[in-house]
C-alpha positions as CSV (number, residue, x, y, z in Angstrom):
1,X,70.3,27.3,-20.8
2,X,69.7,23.3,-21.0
3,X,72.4,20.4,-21.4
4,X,73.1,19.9,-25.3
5,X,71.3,17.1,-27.0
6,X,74.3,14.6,-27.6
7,X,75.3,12.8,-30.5
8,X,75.4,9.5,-29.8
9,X,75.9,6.3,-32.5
10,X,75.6,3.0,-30.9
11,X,76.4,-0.8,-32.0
12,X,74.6,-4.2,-30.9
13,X,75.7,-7.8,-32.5
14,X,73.8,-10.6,-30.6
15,X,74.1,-9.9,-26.8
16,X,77.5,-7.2,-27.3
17,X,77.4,-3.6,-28.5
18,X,79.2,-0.3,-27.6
19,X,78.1,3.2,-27.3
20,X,79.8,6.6,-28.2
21,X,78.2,9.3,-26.3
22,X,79.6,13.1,-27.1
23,X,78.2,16.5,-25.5
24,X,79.2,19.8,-26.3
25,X,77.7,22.9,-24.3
26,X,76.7,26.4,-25.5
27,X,75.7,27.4,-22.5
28,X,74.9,26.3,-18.8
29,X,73.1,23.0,-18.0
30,X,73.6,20.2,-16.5
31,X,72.0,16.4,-16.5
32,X,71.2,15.7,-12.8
33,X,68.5,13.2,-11.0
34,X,65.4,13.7,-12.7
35,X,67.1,14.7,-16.6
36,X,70.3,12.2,-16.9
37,X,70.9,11.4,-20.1
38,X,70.5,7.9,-20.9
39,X,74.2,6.9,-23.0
40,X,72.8,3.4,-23.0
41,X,68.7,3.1,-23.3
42,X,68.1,-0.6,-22.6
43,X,64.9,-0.3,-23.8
44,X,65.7,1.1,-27.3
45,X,68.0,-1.7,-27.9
46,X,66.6,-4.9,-30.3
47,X,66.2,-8.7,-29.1
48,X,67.2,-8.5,-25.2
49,X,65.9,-5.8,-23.1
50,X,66.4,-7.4,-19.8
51,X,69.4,-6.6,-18.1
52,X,72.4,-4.5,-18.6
53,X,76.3,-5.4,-18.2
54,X,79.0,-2.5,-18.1
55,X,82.3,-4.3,-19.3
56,X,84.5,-1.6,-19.8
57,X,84.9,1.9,-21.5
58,X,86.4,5.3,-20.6
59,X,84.8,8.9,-20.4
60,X,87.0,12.2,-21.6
61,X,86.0,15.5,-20.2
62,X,86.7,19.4,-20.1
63,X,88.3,20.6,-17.1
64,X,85.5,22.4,-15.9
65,X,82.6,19.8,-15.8
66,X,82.3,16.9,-13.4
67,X,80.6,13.3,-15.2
68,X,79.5,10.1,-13.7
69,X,78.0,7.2,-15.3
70,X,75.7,5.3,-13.4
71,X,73.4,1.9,-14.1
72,X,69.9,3.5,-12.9
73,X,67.7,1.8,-9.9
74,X,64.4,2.0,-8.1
75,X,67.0,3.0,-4.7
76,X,70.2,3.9,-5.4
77,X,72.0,3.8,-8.7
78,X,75.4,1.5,-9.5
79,X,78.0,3.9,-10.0
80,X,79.9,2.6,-12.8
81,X,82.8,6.1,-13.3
82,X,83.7,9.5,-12.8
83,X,85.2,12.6,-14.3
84,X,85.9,14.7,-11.4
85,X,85.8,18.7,-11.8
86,X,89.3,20.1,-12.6
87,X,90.5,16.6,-13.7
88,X,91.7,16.0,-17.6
89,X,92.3,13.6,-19.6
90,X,91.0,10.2,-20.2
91,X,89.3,7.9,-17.2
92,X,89.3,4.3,-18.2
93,X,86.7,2.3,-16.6
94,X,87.4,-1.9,-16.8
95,X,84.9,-4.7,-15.3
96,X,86.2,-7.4,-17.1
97,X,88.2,-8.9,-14.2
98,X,85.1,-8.6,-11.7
99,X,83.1,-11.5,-11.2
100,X,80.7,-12.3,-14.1
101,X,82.8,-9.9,-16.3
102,X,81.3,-7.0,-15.7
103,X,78.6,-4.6,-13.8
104,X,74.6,-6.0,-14.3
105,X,71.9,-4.3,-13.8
106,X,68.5,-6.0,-14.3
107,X,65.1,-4.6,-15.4
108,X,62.3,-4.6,-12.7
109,X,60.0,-2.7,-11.0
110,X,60.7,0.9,-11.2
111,X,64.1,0.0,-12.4
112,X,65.3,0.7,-16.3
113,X,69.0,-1.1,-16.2
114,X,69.7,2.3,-18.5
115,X,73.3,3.3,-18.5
116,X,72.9,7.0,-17.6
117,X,75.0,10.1,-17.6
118,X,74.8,13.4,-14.8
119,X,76.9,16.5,-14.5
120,X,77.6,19.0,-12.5
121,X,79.0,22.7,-13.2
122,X,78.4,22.8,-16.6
123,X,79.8,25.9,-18.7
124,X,79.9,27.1,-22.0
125,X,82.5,25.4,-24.0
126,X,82.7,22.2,-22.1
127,X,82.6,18.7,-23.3
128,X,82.1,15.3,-22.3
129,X,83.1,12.0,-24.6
130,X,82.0,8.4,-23.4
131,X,82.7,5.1,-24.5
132,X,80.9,2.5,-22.9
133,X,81.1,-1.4,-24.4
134,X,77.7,-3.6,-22.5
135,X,76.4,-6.9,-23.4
136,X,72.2,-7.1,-23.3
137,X,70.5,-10.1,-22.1
């Protein structure tokens, strides 16, 4: 079986906005390299489409799925959190304090500055929640 199609709702005033991001799964799947699931699609958002700061957000998870949000790149993506397998409960995630206030990604060649999502050991009845809040430039 294939991941779930999330439901997502997202927010953008000026250059700030937040994501929700929730998956629920029927059946096996899971979004690895090649079909993440974008949470934030740079691209799709209006005015700047540029570059990408993480500031801070938390990801909830079943027990029996592992999550991690990464910024995508052309070489290696910019881990941003993780749910581990067999972990529960709410992972915060906080960039505020880091220089610049946060985690940027820009655009460029073969890179999309897309917030994405991949899992691992995926199972009927698991789910995955995210909050993510990003400023676009």
């Amino acid at each position: 079986m294939a991941a779930p199609t999330p439901v997502t709702k997202s927010e953008q005033s000026g250059h700030n906005g937040y994501t929700i991001w929730l998956g629920e799964w029927a059946g096996t799947g899971d979004f690895d390299d090649g079909s993440e699931s974008s949470v934030v699609n740079l691209s799709a958002l209006t005015n700047y489409t540029s570059a990408l700061k993480i500031v801070k957000g938390y990801i909830i998870a079943s027990e029996g799925i592992s999550a991690k949000l990464e910024l995508e790149a052309n070489t290696a993506d910019v881990p941003i959190a993780m749910h581990p397998l067999a972990a529960t409960g709410r992972i915060d995630f906080d960039y505020t304090d880091t220089p610049g206030g946060g985690i940027l990604q820009s655009t460029g060649a073969s890179i999309t500055a897309d917030l994405i999502l991949t899992t691992t050991s995926a199972a009927s009845g698991d789910s995955i929640f995210v909050y993510a809040e990003w400023k676009a430039y």
